[in-house]
Backbone and ligand atoms as CSV (ligand in chain L), in Angstrom:
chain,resi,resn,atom,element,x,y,z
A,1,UNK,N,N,-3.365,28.062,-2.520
A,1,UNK,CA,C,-2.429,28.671,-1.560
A,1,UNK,C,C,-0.994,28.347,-1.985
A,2,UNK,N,N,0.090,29.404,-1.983
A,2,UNK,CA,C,1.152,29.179,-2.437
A,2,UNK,C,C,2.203,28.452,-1.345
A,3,UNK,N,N,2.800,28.320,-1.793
A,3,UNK,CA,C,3.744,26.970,-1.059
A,3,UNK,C,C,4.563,28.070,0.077
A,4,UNK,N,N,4.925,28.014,1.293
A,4,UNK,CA,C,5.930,28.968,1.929
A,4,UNK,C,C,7.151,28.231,2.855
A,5,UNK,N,N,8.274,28.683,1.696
A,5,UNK,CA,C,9.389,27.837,2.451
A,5,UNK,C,C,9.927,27.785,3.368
A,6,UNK,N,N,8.943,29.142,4.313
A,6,UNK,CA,C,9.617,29.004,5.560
A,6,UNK,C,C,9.086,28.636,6.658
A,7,UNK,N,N,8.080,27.336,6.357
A,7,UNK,CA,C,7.415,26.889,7.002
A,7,UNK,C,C,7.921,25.838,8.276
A,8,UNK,N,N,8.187,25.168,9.294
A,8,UNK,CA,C,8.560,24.178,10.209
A,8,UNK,C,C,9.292,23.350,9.408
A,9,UNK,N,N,8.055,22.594,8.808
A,9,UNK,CA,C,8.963,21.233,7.906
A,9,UNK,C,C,9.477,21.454,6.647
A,10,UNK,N,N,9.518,22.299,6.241
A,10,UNK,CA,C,10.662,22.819,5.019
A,10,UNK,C,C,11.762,23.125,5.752
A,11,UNK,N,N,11.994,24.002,6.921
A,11,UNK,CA,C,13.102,24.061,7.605
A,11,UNK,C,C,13.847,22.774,8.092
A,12,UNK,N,N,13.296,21.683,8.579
A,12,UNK,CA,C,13.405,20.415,9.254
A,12,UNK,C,C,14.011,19.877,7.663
A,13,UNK,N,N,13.243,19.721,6.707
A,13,UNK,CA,C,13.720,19.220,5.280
A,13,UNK,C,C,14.985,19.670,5.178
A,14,UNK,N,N,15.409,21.544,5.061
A,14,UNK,CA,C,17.095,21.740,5.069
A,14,UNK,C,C,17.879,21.652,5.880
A,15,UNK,N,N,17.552,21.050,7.124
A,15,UNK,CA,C,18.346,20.549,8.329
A,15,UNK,C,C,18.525,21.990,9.024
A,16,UNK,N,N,17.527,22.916,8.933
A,16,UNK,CA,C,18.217,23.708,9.561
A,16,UNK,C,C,17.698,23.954,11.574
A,17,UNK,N,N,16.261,22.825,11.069
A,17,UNK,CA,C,15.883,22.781,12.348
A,17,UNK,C,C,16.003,20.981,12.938
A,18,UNK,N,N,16.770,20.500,13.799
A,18,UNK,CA,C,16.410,19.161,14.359
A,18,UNK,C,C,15.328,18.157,14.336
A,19,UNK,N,N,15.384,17.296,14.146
A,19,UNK,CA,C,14.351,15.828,13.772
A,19,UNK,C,C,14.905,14.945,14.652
A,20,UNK,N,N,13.744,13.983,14.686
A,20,UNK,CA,C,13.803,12.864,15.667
A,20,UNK,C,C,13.430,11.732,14.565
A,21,UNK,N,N,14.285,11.565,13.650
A,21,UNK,CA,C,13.974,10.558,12.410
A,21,UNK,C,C,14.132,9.631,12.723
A,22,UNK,N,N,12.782,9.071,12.016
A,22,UNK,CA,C,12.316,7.461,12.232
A,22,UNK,C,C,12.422,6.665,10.848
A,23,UNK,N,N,12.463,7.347,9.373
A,23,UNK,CA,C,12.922,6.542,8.465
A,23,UNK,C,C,13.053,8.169,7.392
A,24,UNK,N,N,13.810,7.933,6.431
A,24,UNK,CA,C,14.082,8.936,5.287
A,24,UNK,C,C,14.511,7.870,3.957
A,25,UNK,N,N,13.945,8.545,3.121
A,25,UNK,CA,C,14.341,8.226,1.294
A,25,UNK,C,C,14.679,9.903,0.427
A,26,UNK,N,N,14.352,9.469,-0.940
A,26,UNK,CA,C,14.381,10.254,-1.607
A,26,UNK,C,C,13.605,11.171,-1.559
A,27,UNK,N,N,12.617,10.615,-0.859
A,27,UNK,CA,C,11.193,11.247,-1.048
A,27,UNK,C,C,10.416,11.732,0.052
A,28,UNK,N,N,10.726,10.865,1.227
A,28,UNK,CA,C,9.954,11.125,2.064
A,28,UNK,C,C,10.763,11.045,3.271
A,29,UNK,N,N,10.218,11.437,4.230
A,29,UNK,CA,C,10.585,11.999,5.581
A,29,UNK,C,C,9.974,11.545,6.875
A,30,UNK,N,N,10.046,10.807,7.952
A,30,UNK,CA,C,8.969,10.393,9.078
A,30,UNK,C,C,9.831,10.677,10.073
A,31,UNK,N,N,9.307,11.588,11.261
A,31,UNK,CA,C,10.342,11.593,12.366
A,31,UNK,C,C,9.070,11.856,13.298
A,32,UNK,N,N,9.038,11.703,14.785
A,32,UNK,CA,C,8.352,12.293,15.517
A,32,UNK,C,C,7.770,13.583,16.145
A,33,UNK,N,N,6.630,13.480,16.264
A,33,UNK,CA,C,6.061,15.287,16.429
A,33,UNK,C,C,6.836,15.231,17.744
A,34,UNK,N,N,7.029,16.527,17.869
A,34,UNK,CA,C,7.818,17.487,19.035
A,34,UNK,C,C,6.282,17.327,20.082
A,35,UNK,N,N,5.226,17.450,20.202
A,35,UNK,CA,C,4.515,17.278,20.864
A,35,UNK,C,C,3.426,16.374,21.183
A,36,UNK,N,N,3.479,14.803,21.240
A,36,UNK,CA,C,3.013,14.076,21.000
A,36,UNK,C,C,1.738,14.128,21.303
A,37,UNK,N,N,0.608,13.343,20.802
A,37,UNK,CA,C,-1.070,13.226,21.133
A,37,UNK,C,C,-1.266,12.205,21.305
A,38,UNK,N,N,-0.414,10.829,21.608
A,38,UNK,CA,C,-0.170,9.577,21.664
A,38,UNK,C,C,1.035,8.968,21.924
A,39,UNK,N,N,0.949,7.957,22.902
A,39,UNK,CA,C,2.068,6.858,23.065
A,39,UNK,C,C,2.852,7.289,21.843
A,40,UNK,N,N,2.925,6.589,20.685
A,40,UNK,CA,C,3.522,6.660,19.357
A,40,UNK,C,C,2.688,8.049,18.542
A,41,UNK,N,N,3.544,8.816,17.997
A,41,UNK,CA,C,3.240,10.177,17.440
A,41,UNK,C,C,4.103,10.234,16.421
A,42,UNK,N,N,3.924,9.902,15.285
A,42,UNK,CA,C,5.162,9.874,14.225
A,42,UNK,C,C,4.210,11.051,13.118
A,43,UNK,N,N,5.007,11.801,12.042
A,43,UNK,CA,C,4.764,12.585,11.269
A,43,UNK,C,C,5.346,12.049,10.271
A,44,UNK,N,N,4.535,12.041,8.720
A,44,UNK,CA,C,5.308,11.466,7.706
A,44,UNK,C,C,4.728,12.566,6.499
A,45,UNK,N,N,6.225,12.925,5.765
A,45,UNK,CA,C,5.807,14.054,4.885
A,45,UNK,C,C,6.904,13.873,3.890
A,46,UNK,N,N,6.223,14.162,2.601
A,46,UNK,CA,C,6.585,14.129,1.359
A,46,UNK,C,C,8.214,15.740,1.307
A,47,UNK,N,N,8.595,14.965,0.491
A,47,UNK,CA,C,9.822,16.106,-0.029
A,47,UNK,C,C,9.539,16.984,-0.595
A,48,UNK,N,N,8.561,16.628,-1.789
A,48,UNK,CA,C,8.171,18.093,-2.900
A,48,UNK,C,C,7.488,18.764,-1.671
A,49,UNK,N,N,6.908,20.099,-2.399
A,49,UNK,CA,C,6.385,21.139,-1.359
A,49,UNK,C,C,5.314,21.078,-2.236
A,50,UNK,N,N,4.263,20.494,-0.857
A,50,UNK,CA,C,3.013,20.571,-0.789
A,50,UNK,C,C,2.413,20.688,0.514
A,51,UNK,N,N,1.387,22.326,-0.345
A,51,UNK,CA,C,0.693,22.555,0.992
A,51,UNK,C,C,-0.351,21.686,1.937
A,52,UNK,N,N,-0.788,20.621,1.213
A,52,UNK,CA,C,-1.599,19.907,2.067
A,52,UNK,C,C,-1.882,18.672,1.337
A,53,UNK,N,N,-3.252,17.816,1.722
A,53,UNK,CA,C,-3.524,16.805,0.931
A,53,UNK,C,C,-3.884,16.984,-0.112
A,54,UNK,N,N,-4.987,18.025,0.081
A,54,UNK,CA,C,-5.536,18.303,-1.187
A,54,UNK,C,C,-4.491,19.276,-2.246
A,55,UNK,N,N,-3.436,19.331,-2.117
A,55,UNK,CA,C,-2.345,19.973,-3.148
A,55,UNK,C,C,-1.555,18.853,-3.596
A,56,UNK,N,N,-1.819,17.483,-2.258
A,56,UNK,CA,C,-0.843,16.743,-2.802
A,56,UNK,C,C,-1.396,15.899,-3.492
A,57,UNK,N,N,-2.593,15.456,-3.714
A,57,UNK,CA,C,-3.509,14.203,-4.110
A,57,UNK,C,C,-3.336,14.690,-5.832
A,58,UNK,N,N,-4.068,16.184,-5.805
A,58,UNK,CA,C,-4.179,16.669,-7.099
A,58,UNK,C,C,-2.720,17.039,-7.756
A,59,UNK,N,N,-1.624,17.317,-7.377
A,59,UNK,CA,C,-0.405,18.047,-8.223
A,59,UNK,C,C,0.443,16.922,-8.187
A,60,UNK,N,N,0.949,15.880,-7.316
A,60,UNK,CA,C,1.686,15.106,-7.306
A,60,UNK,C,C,1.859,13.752,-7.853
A,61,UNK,N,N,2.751,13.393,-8.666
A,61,UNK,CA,C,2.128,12.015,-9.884
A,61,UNK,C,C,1.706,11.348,-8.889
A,62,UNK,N,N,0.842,10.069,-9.718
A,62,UNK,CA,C,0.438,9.335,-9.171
A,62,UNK,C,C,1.239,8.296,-8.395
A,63,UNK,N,N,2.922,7.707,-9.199
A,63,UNK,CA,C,3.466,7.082,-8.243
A,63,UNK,C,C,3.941,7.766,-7.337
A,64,UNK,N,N,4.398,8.766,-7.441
A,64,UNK,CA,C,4.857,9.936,-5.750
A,64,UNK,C,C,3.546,9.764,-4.477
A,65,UNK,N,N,1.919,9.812,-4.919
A,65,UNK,CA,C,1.430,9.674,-4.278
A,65,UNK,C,C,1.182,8.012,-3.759
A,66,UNK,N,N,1.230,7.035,-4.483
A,66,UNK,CA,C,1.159,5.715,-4.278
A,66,UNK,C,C,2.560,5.480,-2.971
A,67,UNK,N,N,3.833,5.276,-3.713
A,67,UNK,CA,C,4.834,5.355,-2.399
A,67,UNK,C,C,4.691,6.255,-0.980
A,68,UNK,N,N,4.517,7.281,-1.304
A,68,UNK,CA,C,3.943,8.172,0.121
A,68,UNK,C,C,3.298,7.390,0.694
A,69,UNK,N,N,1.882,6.694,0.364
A,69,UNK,CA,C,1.132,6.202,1.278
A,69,UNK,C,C,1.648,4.763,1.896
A,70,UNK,N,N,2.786,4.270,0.484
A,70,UNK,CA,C,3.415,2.972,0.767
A,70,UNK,C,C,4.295,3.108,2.425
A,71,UNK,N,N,4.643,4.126,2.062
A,71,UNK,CA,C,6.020,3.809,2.982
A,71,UNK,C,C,4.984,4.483,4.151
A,72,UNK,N,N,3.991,5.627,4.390
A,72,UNK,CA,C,3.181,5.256,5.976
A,72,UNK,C,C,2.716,4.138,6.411
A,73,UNK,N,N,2.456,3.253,5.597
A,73,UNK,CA,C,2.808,1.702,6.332
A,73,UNK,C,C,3.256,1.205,6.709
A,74,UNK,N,N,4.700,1.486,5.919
A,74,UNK,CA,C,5.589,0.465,6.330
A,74,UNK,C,C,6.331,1.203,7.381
A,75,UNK,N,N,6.315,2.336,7.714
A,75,UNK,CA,C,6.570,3.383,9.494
A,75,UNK,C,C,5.888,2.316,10.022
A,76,UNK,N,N,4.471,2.266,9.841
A,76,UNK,CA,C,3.396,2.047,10.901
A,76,UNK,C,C,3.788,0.947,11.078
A,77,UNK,N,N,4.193,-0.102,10.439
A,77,UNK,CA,C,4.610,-1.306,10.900
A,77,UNK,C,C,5.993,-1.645,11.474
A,78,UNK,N,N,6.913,-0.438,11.278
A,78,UNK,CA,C,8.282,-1.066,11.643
A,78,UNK,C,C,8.170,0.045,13.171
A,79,UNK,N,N,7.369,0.327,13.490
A,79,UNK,CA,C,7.109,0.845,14.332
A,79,UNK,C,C,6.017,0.054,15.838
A,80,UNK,N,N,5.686,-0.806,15.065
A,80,UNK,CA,C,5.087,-2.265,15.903
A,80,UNK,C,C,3.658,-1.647,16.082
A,81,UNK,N,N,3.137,-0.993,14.977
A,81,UNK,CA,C,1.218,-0.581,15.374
A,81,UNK,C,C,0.460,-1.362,14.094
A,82,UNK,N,N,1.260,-2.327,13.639
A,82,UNK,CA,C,0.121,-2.701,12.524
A,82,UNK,C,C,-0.895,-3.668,13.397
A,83,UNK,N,N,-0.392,-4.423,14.351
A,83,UNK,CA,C,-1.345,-5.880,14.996
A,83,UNK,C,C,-2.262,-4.715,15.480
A,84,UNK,N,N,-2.610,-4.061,16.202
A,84,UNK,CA,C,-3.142,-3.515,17.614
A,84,UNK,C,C,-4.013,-2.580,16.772
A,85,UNK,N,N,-3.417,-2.035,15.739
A,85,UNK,CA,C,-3.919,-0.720,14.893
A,85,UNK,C,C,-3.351,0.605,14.917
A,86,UNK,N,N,-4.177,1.079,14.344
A,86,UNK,CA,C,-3.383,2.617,14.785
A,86,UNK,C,C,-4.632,4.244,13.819
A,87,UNK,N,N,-4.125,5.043,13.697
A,87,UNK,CA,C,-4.672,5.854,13.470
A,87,UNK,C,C,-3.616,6.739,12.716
A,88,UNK,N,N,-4.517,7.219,10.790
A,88,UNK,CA,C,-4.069,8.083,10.319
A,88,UNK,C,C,-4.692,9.294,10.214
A,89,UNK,N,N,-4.153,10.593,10.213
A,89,UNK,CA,C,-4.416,12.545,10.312
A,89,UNK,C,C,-3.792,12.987,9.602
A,90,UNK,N,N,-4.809,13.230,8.186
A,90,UNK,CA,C,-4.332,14.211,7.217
A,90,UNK,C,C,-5.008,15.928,7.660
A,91,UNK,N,N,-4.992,16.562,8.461
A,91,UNK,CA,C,-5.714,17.978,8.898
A,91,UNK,C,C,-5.636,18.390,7.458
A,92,UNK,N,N,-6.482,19.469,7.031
A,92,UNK,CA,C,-6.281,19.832,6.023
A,92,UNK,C,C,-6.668,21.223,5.843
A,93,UNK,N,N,-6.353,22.227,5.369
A,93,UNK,CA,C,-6.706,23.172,5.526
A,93,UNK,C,C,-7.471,24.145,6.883
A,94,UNK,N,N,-8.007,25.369,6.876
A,94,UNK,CA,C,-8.840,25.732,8.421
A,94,UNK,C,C,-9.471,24.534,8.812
A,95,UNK,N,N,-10.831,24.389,8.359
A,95,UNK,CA,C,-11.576,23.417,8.788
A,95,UNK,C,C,-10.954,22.432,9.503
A,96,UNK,N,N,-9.515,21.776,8.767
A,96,UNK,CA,C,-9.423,20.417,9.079
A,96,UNK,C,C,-8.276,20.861,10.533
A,97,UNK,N,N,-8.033,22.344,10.567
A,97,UNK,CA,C,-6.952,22.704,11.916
A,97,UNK,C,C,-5.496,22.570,11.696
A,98,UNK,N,N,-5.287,22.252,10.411
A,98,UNK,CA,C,-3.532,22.136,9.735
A,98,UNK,C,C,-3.409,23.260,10.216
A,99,UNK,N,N,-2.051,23.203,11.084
A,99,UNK,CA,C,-0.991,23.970,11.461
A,99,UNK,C,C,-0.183,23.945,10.583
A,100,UNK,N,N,0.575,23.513,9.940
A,100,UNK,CA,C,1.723,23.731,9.665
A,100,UNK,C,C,1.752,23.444,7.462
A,101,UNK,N,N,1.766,24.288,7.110
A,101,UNK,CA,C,1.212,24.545,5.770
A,101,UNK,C,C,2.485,23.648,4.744
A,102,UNK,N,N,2.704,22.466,5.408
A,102,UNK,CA,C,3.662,21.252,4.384
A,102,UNK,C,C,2.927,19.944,4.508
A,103,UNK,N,N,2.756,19.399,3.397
A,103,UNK,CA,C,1.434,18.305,3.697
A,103,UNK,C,C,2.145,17.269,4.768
A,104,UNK,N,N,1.592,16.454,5.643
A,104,UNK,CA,C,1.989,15.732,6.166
A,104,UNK,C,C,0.815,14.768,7.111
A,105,UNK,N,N,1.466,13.606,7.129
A,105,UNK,CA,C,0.256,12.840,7.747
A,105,UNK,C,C,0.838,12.107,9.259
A,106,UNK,N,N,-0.228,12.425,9.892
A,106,UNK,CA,C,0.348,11.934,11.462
A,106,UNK,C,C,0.209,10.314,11.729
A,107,UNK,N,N,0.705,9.783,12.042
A,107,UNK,CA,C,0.312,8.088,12.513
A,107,UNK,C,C,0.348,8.417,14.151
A,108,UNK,N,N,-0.496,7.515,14.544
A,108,UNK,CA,C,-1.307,7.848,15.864
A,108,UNK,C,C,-1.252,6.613,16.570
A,109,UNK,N,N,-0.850,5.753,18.033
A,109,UNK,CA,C,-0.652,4.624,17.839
A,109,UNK,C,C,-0.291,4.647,19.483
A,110,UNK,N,N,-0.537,2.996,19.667
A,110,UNK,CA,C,0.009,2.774,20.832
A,110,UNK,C,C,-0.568,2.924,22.440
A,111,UNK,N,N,-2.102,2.878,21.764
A,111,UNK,CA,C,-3.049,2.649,23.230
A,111,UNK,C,C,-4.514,3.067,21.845
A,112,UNK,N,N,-5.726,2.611,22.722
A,112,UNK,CA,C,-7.023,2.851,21.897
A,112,UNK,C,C,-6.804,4.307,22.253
A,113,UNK,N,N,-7.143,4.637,20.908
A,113,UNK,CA,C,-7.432,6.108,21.010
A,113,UNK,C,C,-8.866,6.913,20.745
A,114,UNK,N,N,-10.023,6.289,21.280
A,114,UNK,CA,C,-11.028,6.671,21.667
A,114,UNK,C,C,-11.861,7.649,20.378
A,115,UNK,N,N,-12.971,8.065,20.969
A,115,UNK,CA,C,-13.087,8.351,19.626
A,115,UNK,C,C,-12.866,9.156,18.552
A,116,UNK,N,N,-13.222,9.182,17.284
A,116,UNK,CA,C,-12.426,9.794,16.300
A,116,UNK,C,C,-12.012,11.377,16.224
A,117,UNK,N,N,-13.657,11.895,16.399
A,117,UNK,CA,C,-13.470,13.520,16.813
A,117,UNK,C,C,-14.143,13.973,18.145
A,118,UNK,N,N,-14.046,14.857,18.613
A,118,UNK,CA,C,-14.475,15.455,20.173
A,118,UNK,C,C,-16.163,15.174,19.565
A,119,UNK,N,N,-17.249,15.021,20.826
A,119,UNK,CA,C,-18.413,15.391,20.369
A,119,UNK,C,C,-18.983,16.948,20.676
A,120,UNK,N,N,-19.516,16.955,19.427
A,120,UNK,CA,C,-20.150,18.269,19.150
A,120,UNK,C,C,-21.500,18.347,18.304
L,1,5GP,P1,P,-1.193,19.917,12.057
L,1,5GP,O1,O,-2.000,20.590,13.116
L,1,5GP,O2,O,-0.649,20.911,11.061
L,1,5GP,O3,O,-1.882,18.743,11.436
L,1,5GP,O4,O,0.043,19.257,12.815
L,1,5GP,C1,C,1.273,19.864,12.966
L,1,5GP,C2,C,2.069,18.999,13.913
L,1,5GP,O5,O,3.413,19.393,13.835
L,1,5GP,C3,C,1.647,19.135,15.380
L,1,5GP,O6,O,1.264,17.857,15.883
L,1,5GP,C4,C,2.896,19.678,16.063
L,1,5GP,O7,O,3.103,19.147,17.352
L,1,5GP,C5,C,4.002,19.271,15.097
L,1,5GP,N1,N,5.154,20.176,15.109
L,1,5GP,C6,C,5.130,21.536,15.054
L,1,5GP,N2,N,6.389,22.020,15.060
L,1,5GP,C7,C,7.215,20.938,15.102
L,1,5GP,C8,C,8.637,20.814,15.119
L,1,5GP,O8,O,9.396,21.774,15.097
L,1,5GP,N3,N,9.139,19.538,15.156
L,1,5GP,C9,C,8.316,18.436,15.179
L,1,5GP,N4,N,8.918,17.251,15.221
L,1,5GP,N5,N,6.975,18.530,15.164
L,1,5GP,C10,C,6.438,19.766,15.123
């Protein structure tokens, strides 16, 4: 699937739409979802344009992907969910219910959040 720049968080990337930023680098981006699913609802997404995990695991060097996952830690912790825990959401494609076609991973946090998927 080809990359489309006029997606939410490519817009949010050229400032042309508002963020609620919680940390920024060169590289990466974490601000809070506009509609939270938890106490703590943070979104953390890479700069290059990638449509998902699986675009980003496979196309993106390996240290781009190593720091990405570095620094959702270190959100998750300067954010006070490392003691208690917390919860990471890569959606990925239909199946996985990705909305929004820029890879990004949700941190989830700030009460038990029961279980993992609905039963079915
Ligand atoms: P997905 O379903 O693709 O994994 O998650 C997309 C997430 O992006 C949703 O949790 C949704 O609330 C969030 N979202 C959609 N549009 C915006 C926006 O304009 N700003 C922010 N901060 N979050 C958004």
């Amino acid at each position: 699937m080809a990359y489309d720049s006029d997606n939410i968080f490519a817009k949010i990337l050229r400032g042309e739409i508002p963020n609620n930023t919680v940390f920024e680098d060169d590289e990466v981006l974490a601000f809070h979802d506009i509609a939270p699913q938890a106490p703590v609802h943070v979104l953390v997404i890479p700069k290059g344009e990638y449509v998902s995990a699986d675009d980003f695991v496979r196309d993106a060097p390996a240290d781009v992907v190593g720091r990405f996952f570095a620094r959702v830690g270190e959100v998750a912790r300067s954010l006070g969910l490392a003691d208690d825990g917390y919860r990471l959401i890569a959606n990925t494609g239909a199946h996985g219910g990705q909305e929004v076609p820029h890879f990004h991973m949700h941190i989830c946090g700030g009460q038990q959040l029961g279980r993992m998927l609905p039963k079915g």
